[in-house]
Backbone as CSV, one residue per row, in Angstrom:
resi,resn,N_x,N_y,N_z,CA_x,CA_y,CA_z,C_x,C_y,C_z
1,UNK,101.200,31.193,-128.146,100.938,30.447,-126.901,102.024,30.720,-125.887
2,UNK,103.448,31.112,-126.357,104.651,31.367,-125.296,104.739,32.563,-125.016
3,UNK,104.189,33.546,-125.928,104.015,34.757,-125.300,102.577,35.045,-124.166
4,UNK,101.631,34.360,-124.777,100.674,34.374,-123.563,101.276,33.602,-122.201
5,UNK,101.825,32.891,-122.659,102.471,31.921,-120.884,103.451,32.823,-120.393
6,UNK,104.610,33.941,-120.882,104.844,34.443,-120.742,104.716,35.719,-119.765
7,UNK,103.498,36.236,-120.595,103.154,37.506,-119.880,102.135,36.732,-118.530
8,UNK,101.523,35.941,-118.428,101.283,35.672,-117.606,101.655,35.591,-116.246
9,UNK,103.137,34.825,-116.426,104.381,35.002,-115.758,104.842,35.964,-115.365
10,UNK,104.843,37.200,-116.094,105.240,38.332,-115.794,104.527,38.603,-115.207
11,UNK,102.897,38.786,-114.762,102.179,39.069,-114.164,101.883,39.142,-113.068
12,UNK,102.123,37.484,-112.810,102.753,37.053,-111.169,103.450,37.425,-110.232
13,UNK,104.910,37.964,-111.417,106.388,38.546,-110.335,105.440,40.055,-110.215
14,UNK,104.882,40.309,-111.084,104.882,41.631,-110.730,103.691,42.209,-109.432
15,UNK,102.739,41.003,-108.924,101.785,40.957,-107.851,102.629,40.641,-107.047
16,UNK,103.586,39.276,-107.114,104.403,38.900,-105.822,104.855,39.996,-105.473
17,UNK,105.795,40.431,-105.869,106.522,41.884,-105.445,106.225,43.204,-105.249
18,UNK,104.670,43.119,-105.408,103.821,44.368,-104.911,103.201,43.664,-103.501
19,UNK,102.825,42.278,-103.382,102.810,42.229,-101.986,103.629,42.313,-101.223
20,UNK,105.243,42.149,-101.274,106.092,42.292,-100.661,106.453,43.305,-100.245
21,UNK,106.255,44.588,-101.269,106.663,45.885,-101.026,105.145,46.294,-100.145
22,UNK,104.581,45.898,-100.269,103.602,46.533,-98.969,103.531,46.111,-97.545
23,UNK,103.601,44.901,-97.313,103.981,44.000,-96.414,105.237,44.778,-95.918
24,UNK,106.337,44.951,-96.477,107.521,45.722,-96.056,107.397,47.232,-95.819
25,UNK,106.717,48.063,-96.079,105.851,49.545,-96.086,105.197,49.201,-95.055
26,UNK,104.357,48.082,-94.337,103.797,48.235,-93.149,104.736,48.478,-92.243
27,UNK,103.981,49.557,-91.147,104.816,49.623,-90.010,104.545,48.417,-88.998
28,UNK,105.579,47.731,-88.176,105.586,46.830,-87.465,104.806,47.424,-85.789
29,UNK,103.942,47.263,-85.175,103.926,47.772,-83.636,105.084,47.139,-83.287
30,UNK,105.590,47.994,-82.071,107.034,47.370,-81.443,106.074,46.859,-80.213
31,UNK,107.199,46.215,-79.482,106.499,45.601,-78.489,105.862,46.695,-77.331
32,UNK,106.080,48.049,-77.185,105.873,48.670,-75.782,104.197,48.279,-76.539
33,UNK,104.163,49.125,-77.556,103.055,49.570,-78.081,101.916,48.622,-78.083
34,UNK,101.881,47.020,-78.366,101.428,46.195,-78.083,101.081,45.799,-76.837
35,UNK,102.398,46.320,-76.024,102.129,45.986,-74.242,100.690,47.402,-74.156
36,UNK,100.744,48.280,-74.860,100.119,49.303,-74.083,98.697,48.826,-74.970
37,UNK,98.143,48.649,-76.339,96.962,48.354,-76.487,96.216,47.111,-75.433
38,UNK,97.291,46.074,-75.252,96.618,45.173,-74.275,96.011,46.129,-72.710
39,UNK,97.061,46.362,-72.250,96.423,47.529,-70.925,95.191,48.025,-71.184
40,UNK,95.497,48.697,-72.757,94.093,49.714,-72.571,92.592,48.854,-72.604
41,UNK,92.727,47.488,-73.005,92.060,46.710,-73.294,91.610,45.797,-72.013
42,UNK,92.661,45.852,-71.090,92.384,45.268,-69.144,91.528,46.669,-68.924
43,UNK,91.962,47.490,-69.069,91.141,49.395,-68.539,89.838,48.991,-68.688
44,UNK,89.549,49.428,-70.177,88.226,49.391,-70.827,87.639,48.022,-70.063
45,UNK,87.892,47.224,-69.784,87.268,45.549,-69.037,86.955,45.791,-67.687
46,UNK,87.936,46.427,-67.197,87.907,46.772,-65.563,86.606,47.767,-65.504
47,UNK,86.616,48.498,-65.977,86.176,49.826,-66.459,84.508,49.181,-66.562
48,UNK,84.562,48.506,-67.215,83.051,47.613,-67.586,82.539,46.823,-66.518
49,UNK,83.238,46.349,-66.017,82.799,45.058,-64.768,82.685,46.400,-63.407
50,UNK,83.552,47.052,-63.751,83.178,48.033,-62.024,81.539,48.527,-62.094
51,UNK,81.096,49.304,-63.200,79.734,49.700,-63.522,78.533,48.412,-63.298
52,UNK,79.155,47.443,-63.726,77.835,46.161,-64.002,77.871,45.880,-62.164
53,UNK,78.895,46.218,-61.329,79.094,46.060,-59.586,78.053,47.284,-59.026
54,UNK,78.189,48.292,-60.088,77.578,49.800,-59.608,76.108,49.415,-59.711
55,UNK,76.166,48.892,-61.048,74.614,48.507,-61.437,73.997,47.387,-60.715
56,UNK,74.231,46.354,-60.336,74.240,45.958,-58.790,73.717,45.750,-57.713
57,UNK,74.943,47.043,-57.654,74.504,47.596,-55.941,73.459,47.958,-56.070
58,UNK,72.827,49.055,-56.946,72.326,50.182,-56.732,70.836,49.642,-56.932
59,UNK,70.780,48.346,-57.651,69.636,47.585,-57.837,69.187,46.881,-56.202
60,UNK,70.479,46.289,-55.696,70.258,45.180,-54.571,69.179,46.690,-53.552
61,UNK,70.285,47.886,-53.662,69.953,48.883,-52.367,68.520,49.793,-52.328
62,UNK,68.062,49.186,-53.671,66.510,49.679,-54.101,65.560,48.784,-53.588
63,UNK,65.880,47.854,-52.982,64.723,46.427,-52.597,64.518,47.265,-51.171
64,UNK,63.251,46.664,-51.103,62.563,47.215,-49.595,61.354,46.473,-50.003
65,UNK,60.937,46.343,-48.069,59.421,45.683,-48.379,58.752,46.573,-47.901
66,UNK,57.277,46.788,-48.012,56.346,48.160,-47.456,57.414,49.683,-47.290
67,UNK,58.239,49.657,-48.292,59.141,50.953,-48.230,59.959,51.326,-46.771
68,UNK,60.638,49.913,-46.121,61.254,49.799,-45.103,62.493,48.814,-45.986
69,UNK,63.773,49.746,-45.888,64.906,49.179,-46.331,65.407,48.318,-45.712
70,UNK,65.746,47.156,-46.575,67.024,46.301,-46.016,68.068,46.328,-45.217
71,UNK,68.679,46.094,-44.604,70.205,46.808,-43.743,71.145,46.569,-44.948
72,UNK,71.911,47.511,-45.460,72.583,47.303,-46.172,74.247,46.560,-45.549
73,UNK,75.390,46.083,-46.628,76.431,45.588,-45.923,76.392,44.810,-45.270
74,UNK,75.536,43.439,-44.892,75.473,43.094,-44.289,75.559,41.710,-44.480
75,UNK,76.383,40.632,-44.922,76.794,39.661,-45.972,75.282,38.378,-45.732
76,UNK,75.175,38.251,-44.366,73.951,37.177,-44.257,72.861,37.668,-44.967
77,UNK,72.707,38.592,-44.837,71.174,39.759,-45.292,71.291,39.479,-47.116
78,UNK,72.384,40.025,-47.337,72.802,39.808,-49.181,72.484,38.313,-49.517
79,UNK,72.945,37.407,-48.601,73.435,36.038,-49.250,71.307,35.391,-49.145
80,UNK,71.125,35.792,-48.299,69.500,35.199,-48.280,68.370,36.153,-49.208
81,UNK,68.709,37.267,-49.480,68.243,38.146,-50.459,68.361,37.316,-51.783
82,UNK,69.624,36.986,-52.364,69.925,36.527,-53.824,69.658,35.362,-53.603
83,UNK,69.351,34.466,-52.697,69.151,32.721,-52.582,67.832,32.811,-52.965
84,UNK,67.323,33.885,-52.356,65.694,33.947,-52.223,65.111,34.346,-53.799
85,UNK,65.539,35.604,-54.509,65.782,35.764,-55.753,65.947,34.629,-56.590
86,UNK,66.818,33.806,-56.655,67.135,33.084,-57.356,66.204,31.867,-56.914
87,UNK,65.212,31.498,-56.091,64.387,30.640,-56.036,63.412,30.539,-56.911
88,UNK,62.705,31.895,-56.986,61.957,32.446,-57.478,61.892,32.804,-59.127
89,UNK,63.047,32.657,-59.513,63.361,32.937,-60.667,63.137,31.862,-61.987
90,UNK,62.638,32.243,-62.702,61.881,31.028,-63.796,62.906,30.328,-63.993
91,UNK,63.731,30.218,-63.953,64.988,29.265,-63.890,64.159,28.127,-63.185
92,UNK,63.680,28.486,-62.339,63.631,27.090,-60.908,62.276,26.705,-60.959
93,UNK,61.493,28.010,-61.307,60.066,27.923,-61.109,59.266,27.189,-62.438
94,UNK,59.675,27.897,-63.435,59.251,26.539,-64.758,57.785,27.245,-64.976
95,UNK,57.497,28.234,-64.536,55.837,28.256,-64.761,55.317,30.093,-64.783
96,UNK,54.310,30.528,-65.546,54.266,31.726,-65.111,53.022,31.868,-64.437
97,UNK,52.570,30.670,-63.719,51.462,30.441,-62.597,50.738,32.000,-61.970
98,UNK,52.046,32.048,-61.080,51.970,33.559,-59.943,51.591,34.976,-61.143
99,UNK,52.395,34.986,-62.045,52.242,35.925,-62.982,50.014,36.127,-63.182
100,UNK,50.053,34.978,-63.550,48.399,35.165,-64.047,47.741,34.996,-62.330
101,UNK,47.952,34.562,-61.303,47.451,34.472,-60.173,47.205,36.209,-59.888
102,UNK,48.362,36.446,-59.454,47.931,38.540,-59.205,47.668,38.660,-60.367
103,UNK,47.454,38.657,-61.448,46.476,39.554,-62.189,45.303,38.799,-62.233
104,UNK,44.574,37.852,-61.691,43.430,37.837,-61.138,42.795,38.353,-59.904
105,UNK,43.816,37.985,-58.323,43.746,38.511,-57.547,43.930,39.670,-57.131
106,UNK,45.012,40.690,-57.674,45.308,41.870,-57.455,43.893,43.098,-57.469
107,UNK,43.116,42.479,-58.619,42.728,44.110,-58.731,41.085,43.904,-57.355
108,UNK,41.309,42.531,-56.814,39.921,42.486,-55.522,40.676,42.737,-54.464
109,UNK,42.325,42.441,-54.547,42.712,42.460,-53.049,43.264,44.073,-52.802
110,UNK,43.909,45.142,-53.872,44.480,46.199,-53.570,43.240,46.986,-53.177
111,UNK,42.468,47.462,-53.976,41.509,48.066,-52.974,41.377,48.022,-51.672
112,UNK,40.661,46.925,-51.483,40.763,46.400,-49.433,41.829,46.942,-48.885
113,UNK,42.888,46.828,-49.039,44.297,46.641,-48.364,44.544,48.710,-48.193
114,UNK,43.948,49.062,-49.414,44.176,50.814,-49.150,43.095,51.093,-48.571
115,UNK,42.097,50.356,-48.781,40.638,51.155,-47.548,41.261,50.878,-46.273
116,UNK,42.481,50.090,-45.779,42.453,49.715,-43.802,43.748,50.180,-44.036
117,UNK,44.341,50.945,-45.085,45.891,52.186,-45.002,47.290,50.958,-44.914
118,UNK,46.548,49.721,-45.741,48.089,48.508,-45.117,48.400,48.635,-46.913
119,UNK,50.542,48.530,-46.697,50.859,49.203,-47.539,50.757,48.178,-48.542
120,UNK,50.690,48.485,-50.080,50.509,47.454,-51.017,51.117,46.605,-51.327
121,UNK,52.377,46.637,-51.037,53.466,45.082,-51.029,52.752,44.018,-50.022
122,UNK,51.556,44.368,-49.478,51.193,43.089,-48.501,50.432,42.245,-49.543
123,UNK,49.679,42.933,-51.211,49.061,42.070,-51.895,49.798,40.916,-52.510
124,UNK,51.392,41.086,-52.057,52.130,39.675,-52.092,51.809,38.543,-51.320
125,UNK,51.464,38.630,-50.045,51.199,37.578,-48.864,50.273,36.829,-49.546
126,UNK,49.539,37.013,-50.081,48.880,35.457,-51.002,49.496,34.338,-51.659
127,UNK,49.532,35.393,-52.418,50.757,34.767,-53.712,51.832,33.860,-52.968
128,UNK,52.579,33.962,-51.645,53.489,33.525,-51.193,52.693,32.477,-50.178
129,UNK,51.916,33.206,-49.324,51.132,32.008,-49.119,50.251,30.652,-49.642
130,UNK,49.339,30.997,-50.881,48.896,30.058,-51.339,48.852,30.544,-53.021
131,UNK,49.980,31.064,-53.916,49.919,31.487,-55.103,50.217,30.138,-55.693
132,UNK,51.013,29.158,-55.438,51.902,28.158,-55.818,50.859,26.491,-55.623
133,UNK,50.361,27.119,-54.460,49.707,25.314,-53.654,48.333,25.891,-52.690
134,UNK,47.575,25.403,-52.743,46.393,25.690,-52.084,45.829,24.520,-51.162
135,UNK,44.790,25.046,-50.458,44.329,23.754,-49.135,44.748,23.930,-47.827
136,UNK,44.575,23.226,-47.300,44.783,23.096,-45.916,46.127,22.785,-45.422
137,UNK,46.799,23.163,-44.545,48.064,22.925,-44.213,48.003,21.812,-43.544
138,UNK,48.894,21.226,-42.931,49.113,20.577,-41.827,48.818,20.880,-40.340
139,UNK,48.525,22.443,-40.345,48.629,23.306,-38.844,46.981,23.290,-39.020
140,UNK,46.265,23.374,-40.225,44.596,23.613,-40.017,44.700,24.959,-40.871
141,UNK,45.701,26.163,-41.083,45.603,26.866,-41.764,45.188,26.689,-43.098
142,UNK,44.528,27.674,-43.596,43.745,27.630,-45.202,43.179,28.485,-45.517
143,UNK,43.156,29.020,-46.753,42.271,29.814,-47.603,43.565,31.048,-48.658
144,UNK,43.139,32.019,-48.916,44.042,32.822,-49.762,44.755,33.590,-48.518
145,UNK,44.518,33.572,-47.360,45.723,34.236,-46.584,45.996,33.391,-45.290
146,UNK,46.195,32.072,-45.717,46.059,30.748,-44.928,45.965,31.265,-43.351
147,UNK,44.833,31.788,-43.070,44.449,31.344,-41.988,44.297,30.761,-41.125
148,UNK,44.700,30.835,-39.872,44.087,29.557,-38.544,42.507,29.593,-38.266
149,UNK,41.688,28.789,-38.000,40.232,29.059,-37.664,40.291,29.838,-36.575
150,UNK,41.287,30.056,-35.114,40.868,30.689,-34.177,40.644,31.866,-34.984
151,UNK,42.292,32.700,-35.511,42.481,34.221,-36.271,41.516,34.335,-36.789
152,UNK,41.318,33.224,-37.771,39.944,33.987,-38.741,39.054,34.136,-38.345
153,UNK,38.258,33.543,-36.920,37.422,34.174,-36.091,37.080,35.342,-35.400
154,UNK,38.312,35.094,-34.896,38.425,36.664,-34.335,38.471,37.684,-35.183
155,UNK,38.898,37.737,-36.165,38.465,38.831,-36.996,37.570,38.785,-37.919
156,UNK,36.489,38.048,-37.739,34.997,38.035,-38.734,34.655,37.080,-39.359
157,UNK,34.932,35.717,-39.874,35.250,34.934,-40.696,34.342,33.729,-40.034
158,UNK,33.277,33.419,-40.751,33.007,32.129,-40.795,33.464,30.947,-40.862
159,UNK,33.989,30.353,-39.830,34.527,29.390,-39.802,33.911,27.853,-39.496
160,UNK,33.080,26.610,-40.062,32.447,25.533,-39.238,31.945,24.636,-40.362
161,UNK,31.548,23.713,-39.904,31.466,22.541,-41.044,30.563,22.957,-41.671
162,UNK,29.667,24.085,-41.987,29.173,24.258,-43.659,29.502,25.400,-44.263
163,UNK,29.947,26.391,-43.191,30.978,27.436,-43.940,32.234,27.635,-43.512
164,UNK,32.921,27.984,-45.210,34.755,28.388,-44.509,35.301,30.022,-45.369
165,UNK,35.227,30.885,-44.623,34.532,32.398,-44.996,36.428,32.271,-45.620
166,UNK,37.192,31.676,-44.911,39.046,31.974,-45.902,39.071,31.513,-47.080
167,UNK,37.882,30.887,-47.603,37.768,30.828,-49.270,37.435,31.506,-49.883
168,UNK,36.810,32.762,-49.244,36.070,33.781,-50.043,37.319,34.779,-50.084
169,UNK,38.012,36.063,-51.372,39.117,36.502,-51.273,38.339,37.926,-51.058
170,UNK,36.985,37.931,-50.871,37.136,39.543,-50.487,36.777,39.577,-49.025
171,UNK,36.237,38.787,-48.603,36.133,38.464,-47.409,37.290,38.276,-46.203
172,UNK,37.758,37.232,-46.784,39.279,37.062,-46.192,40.563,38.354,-45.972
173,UNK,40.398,39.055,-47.719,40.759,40.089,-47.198,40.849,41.112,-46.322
174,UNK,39.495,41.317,-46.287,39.183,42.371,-45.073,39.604,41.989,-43.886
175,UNK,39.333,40.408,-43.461,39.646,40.145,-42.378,41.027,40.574,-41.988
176,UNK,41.934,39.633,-43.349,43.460,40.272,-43.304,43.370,41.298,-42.682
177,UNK,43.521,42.248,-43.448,43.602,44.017,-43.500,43.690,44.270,-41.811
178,UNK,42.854,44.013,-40.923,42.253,44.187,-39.872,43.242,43.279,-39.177
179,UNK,43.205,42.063,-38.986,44.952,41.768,-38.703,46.131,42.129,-38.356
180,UNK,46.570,42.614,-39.730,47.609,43.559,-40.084,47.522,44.607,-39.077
181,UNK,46.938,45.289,-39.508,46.359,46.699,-38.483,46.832,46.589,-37.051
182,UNK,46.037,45.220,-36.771,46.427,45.136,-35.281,47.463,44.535,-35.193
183,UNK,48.073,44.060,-35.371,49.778,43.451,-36.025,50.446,45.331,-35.252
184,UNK,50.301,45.748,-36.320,51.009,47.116,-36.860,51.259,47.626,-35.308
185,UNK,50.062,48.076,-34.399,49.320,48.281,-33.246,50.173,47.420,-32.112
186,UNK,51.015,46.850,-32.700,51.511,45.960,-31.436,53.341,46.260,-31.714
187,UNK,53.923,46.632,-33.020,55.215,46.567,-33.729,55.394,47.564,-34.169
188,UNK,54.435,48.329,-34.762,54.855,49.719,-35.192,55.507,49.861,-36.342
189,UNK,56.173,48.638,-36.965,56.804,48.321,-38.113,56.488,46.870,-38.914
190,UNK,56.381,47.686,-40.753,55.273,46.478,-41.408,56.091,45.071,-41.552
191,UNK,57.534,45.007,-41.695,58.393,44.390,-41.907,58.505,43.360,-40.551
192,UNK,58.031,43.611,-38.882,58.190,42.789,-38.280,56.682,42.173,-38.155
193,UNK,55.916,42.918,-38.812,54.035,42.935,-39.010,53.810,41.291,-39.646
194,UNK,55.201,41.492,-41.076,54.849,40.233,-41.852,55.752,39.006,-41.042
195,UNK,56.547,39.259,-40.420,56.838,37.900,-39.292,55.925,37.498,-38.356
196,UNK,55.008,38.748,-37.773,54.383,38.221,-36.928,53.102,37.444,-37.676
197,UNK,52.955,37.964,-38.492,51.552,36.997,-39.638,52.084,35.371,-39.604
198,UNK,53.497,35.227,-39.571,53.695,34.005,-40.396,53.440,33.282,-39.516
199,UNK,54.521,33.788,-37.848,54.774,32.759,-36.787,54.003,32.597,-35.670
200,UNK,53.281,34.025,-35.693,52.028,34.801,-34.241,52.861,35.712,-33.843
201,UNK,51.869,36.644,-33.113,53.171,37.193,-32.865,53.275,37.044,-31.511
202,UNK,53.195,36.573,-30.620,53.575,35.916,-29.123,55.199,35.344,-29.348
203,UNK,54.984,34.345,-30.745,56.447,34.055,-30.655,57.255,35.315,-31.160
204,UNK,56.853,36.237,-32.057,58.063,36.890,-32.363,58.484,37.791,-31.136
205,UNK,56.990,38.376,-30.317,57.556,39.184,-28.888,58.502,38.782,-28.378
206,UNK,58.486,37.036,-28.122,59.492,36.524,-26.893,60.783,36.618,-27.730
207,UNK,61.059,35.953,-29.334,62.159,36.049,-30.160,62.936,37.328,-29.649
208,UNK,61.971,38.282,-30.044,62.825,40.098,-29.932,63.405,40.307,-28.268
209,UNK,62.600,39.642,-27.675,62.636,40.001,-25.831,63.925,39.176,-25.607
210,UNK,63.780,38.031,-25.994,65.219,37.081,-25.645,66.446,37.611,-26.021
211,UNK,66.123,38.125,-27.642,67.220,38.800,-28.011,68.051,40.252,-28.173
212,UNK,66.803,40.794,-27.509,67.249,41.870,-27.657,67.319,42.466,-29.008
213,UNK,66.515,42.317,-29.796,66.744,43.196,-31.237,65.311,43.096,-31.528
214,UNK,65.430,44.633,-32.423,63.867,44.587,-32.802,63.843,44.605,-34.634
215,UNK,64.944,44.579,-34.783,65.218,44.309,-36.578,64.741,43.350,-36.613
216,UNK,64.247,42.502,-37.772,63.663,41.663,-38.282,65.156,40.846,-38.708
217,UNK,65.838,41.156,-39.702,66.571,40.926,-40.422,68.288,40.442,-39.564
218,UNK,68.197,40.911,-38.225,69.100,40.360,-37.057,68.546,39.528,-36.682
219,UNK,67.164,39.230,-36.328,66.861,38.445,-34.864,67.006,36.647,-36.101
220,UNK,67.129,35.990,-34.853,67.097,34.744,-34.936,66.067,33.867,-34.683
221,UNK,65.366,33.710,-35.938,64.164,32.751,-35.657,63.898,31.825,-36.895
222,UNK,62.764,30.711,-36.465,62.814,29.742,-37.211,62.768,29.688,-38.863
223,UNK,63.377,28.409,-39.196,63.454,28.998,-40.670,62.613,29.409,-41.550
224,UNK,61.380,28.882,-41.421,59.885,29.660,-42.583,60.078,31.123,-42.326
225,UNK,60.254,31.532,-41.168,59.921,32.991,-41.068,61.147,33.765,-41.216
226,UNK,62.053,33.349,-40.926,63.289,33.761,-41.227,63.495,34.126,-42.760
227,UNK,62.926,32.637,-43.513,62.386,33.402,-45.080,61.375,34.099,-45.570
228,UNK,60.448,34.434,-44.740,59.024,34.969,-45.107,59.447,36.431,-45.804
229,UNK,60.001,37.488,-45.206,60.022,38.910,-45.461,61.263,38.335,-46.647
230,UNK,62.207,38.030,-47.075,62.707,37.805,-48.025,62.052,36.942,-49.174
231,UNK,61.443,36.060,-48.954,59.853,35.326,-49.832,59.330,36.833,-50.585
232,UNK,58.888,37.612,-49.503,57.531,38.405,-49.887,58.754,39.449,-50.860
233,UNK,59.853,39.766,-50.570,60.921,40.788,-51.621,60.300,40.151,-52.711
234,UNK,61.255,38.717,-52.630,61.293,38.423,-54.592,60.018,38.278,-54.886
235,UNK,58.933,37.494,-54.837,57.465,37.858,-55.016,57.259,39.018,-55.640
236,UNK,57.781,39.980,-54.806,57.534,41.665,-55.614,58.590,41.816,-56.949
237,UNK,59.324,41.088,-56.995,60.149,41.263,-57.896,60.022,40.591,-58.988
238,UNK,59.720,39.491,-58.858,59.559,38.623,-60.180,58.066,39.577,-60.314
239,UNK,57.359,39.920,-60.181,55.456,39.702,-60.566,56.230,41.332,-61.630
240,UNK,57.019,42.423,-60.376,57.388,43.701,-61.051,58.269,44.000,-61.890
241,UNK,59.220,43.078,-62.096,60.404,42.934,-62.715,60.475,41.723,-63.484
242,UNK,59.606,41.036,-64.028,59.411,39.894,-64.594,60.715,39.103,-65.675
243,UNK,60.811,40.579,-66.413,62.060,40.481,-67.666,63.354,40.156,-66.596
244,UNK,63.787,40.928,-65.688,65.028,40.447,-65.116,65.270,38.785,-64.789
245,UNK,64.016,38.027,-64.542,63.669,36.616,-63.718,63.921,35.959,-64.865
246,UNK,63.684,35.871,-65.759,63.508,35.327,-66.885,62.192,35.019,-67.662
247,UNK,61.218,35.826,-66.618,59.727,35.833,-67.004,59.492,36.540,-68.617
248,UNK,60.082,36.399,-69.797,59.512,37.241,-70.737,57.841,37.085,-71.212
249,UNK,57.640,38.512,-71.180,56.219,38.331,-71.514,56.208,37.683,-72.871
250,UNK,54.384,37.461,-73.114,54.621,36.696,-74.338,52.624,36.738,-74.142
251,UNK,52.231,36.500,-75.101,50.542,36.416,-75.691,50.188,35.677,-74.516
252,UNK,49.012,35.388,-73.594,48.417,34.453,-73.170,48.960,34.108,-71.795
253,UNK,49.978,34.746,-70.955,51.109,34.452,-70.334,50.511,35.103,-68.707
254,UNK,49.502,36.145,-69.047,49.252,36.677,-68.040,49.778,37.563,-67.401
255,UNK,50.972,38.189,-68.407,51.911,39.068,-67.653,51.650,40.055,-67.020
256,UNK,51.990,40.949,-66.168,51.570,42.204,-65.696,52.064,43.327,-66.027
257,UNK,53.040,43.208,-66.407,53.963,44.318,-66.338,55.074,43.558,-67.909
258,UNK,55.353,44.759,-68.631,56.735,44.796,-69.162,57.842,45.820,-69.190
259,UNK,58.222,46.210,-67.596,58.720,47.065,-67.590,60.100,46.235,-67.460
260,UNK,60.980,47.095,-68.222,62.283,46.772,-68.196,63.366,47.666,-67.269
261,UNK,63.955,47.004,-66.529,65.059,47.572,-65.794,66.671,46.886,-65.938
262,UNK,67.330,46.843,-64.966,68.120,46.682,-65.454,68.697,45.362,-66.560
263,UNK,69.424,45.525,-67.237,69.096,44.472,-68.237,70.510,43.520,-67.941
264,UNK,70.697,42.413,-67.364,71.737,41.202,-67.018,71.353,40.281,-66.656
265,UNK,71.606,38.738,-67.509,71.688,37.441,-66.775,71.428,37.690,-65.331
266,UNK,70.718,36.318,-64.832,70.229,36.179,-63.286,72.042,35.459,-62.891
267,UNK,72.624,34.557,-63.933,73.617,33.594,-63.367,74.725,34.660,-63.105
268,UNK,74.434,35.715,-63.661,75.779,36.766,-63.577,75.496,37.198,-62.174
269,UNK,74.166,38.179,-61.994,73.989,39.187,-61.232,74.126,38.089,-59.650
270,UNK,74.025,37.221,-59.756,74.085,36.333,-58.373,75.112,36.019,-58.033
């Protein structure tokens, strides 16, 4: 029994003192060397966050509406771009409503919109107009491209107490289309086309005339329309970019698209 307690004992000194001798065989880092793995470790970080700035930019400088760019650099332009983004974003929205809305509406309204040559980011103006809430406004406007009864007259539309032709979406469309057109016919550009839809365009003439600017994205006008062409961006973005919003597809959801792009948090990229 004292020789087993023994060697046991012996056993011990002889592990203690093999950890010691290795422990003492390690080389120590001195301090530069420690100063320099931390650096390389700020590098590699810096190094990471500059790319996710690259990745970014290069995302923000890809947005355009009807393939008419944004002004880039331009801090008001950025700051109502990502407000607008981030409205839109299932974060806020709670619903994938709009998602199943254009893929009902889309495949009656894109046709129309390429038979009268108006570019396909306009099959957003629904969705933004009445994708969310439907009926009659307060102004008398209504239907899928909320219409006034004069407009929708003038361009074809049954308007009177037993018919209301802005409920019908292929109908209405066309009318749109024809609109637009003459919109276009007066601006020359689709981007001041969708201000003049929102506000008339009488007011946006005098807006541009007072001010002297024919950018959309300079002039100074009231706030709906001021958000409209930034509305109609994210619209295109959440329906096309769904995964970035937080839209993940999923069975039954109505999704349109699962194309993946760039892949980062909305709370980061904002």
């Amino acid at each position: 029994m004292i020789k087993k307690h023994l060697l046991t004992c012996a056993l011990a000194v002889v592990v203690l003192l093999g950890s010691k001798l290795f422990i003492y065989s390690t080389p120590v880092k001195s301090e530069a060397e420690t100063r320099s793995l931390i650096d390389d470790d700020k590098i590699v970080e810096r190094h990471r966050l500059a790319l996710e700035v690259e990745k970014k930019e290069k995302y923000y400088s890809s947005l355009n509406f009807a393939n008419e760019e944004i002004p880039a650099g331009i801090k008001s332009v950025d700051r109502r771009m990502k407000r607008n983004l981030n409205k839109f974003s299932y974060r806020n929205l709670q619903t994938h409503k709009l998602h199943r809305t254009a893929k009902e509406w889309f495949p009656k309204i894109v046709p129309i919109l390429k038979k009268h040559g108006i570019p396909e980011d306009f099959k957003y103006m629904p969705l933004v107009e009445s994708g969310l809430r439907s009926g009659t406004s307060h102004r008398g406007a209504s239907g899928y491209w909320q219409f006034m009864p004069g407009t929708a007259r003038a361009f074809g539309l049954k308007v009177n107490s037993k018919v209301d032709e802005r409920q019908d979406i292929l109908k209405s469309t066309e009318a749109a289309a024809k609109y637009l057109n003459a919109l276009h016919d007066i601006f020359g550009n689709w981007t001041l086309v969708a201000a003049a839809y929102n506000m008339g365009e009488g007011g946006l003439l005098k807006s541009m005339r007072n001010q002297g600017k024919d950018n959309y994205y300079l002039l100074s006008l009231n706030a709906e329309t001021s958000a409209y062409v930034y509305r109609l961006i994210s619209m295109k973005e959440i329906i096309e970019n769904p995964d970035i919003y937080g839209y993940l597809p999923a069975s039954g959801k109505g999704m349109l698209t699962e194309n993946i792009s760039y892949q980062w948090e909305l709370n980061n990229r904002l």
